[in-house]
C-alpha positions as CSV (number, residue, x, y, z in Angstrom):
1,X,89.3,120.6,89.4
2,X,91.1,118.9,92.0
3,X,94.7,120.6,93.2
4,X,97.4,119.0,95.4
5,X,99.6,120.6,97.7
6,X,102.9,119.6,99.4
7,X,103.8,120.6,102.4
8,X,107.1,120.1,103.5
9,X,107.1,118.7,107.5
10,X,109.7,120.6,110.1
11,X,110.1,117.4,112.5
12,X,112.8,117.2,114.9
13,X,114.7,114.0,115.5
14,X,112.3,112.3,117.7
15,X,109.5,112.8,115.7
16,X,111.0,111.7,112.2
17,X,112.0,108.9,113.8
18,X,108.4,108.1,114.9
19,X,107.1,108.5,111.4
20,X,109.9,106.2,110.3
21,X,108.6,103.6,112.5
22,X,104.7,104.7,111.5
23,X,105.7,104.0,107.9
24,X,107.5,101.1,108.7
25,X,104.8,99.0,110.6
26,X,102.3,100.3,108.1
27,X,104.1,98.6,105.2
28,X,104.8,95.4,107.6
29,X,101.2,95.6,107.7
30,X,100.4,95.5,103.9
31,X,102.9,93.1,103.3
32,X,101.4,90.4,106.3
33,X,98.3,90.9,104.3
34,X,99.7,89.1,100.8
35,X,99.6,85.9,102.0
36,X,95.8,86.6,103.0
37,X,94.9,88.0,100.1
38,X,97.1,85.2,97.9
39,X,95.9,81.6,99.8
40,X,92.0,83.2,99.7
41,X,92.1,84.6,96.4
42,X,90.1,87.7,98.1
43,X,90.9,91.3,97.0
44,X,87.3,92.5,98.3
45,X,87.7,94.9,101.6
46,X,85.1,93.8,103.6
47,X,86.1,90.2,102.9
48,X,89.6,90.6,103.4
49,X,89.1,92.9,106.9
50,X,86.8,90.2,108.1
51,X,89.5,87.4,107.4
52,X,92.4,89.6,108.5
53,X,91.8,92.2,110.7
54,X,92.2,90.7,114.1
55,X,95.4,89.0,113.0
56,X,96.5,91.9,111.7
57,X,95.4,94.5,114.8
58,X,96.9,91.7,117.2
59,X,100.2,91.8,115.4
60,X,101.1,95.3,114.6
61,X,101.0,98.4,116.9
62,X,99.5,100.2,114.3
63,X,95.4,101.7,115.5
64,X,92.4,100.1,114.5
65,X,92.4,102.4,111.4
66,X,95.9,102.3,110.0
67,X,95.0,98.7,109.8
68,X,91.8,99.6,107.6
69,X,94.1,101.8,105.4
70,X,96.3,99.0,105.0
71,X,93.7,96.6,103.9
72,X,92.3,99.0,101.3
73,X,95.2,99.7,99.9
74,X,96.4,96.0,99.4
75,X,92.6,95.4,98.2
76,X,93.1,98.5,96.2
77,X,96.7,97.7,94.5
78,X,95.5,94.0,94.1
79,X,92.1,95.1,92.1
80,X,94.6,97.1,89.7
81,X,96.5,94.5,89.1
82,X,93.3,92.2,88.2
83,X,91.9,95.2,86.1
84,X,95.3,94.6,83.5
85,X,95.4,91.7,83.5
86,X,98.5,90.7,85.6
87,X,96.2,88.4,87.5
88,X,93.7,86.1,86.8
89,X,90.2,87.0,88.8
């Protein structure tokens, strides 16, 4: 059985600030990938990194794998979409 804890951060100013920003390039990320994933009809990760990726990394300041992150869970959200039906595959 799997358990899940929460742990509560103590950030001072400066460094809730930088998680605001982490957060905040991570979901400009996920959201420069729709267009991607919509024009190529592609919710596959390996397909999607290799058509993305550099644009992606070249764009953002986020690491090489935030970027990964983001393109499995666009790939991921997209696949749950297809799997009730909301989209055709």
């Amino acid at each position: 059985m799997l358990r899940t804890i929460s742990i509560k951060l103590n950030t001072d100013t400066e460094q809730s600030e930088q998680l605001l920003a982490l957060q905040t390039a991570y979901a400009d990320a996920c959201n420069a990938l729709v267009p991607a994933v919509i024009e190529n009809r592609c919710w596959n990760r390996v397909a999607l990194h290799k058509l993305a990726y550099y644009d992606i990394r070249a764009k953002s300041p986020l690491g090489s794998q935030m970027v990964c992150n983001a393109i499995f869970t666009v790939c991921k959200a997209y696949k749950a979409q297809a799997a009730l039906k909301r989209i055709k595959t």
